[in-house]
Every structure is written in C-alpha cells, then in structure tokens.
Backbone as a ProteinNet text record, in pm:
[ID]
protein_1_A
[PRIMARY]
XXXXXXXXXXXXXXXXXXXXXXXXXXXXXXXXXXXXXXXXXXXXXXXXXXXXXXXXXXXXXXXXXXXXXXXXX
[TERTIARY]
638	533	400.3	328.6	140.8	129.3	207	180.5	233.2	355	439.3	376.9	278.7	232.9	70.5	43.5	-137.9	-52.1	22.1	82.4	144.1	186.4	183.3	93.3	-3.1	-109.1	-182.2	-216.1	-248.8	-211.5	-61.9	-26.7	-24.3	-30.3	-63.1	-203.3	-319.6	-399	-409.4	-348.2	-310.8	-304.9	-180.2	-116.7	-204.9	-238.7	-387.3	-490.2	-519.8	-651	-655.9	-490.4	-532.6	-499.9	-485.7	-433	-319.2	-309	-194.6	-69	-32.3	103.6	256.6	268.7	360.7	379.2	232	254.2	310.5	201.2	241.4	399.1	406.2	550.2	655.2	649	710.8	677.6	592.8	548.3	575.5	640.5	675.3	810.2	853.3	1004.5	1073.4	997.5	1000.8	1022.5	941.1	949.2	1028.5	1090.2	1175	1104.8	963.2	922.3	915.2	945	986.2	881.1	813.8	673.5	519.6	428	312.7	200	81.6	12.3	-103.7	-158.1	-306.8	-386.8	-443	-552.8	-695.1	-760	-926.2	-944.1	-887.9	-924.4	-889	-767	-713.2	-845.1	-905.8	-992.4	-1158.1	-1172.6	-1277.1	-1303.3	-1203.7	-1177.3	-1116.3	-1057.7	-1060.6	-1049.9	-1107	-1150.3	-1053.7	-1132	-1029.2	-932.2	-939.5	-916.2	-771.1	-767.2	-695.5	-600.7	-658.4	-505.1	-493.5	-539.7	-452.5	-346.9	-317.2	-222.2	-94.4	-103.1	30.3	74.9	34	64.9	126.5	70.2	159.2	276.5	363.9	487.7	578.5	512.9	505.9	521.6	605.4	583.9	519.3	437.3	368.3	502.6	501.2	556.8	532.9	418.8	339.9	202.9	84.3	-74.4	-104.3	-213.7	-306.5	-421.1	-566.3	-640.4	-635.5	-738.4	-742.6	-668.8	-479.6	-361.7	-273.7	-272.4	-160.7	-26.8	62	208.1	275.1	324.9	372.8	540.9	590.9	783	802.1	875.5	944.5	989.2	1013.1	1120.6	1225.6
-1960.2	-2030.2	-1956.2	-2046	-1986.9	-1832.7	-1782.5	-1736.5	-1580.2	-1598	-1488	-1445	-1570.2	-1511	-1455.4	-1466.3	-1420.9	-1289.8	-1204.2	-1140.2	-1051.7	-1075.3	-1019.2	-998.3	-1077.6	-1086.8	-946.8	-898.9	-846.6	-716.3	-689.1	-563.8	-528.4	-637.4	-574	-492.8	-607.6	-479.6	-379.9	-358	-198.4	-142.2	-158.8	-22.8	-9.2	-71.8	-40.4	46.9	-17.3	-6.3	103.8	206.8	311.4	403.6	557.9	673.4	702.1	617.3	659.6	668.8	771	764.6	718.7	789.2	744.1	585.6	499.5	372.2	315	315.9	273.8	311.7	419.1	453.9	313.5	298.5	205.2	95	46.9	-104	-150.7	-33.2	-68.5	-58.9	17.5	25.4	-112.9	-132	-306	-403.5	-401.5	-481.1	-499.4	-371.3	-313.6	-330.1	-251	-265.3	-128.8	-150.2	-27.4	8.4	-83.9	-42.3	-62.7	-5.6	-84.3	-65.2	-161.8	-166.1	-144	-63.3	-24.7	-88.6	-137.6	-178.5	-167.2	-273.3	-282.9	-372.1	-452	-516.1	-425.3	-387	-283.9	-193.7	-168.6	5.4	-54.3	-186.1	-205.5	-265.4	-298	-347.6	-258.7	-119.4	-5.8	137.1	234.8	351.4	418.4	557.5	625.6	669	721.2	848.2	733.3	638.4	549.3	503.8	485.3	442.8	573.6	662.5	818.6	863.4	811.6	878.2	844.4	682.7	678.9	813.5	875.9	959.9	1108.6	1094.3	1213.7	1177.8	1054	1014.1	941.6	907.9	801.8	882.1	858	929.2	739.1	821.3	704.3	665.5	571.5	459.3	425.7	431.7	325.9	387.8	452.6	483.8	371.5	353.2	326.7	216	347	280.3	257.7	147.9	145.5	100.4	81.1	27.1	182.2	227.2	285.9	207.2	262.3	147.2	251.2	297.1	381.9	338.2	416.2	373.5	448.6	411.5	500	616.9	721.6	813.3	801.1
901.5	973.1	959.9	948.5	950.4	1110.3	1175.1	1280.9	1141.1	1119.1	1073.2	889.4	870.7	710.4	769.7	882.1	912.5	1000.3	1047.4	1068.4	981.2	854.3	707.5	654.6	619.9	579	670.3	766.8	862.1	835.4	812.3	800.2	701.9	553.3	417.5	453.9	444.7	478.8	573	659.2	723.9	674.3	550	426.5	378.1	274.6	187.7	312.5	399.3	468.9	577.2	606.4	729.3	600.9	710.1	630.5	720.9	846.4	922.1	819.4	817.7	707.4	762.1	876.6	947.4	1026.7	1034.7	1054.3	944.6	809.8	672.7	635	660	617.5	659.1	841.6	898.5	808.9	834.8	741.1	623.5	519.7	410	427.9	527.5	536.3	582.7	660.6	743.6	622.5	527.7	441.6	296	341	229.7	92.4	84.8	-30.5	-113.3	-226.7	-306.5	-404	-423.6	-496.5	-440.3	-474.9	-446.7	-544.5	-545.3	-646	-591.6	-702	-688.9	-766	-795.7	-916.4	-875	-995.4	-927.4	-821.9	-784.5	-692.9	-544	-507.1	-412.5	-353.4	-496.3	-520.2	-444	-501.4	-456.9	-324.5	-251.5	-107.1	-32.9	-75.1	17.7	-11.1	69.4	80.6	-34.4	-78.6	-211.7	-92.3	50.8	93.2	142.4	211	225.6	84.1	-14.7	-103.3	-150.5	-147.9	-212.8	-112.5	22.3	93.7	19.7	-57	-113.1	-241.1	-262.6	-376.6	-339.1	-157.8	-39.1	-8.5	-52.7	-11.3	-85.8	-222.2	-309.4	-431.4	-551	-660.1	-741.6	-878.9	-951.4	-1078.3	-1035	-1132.5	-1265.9	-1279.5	-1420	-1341.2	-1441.2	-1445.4	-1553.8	-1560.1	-1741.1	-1604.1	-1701.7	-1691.7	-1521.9	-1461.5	-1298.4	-1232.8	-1302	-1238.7	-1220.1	-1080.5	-1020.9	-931.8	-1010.1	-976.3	-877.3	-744.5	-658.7	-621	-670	-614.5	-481.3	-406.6	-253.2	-321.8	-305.9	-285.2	-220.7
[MASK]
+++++++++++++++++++++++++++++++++++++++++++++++++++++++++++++++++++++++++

C-alpha cells in the first residue's frame, strides 16, 4: 500500500542520507539487503561523509569509475 512504499521510500533515504551507523545497520538488516549502490546520482544527492560510512561496515563489491557496489559482511 501507498502508506508502506512512502515509509520505504523514507528510510531508503535515511541509509544514504545519516551517518548513524547503528540505525543504518538496523535498516538494511530489516530489509535483508545484501548490497548497496553508490553511483552518480547517490553522490550528487548526498553528503561524501554520509555514503563513506558504508565502507566502515561494508566491504566493496564491484568499483569502476563513480559506481561503488558495497556487500554486508
């Protein structure tokens, strides 16, 4: 339902958008997501200091060029 995708929608950008690590941590765990993507679009809609926390918890997947690919540990 439109309540539970603006509620997703919501907490995607959280991840991207805090440095809280330990919220993000939860939020991806919630979603059981095992990768995440960085690109240009990501880079230009939020802070460096904010998407580099994934690389404190996150090993990289796939680099090239302005696509960072991040797997769980």
């Amino acid at each position: 339902d439109l309540k539970s995708i603006y509620v997703r929608k919501k907490n995607v950008d959280f991840i991207y958008r805090s440095t809280d690590l330990k919220r993000t941590q939860m939020l991806l765990n919630g979603y059981n997501v095992s990768y995440v993507y960085v690109g240009r679009l990501e880079r230009s809609r939020y802070e460096s200091k904010s998407l580099e926390k994934f690389a404190t918890f996150m090993d990289i997947a796939f680099q090239h060029g302005d696509v960072t690919i991040y797997r769980v540990r």
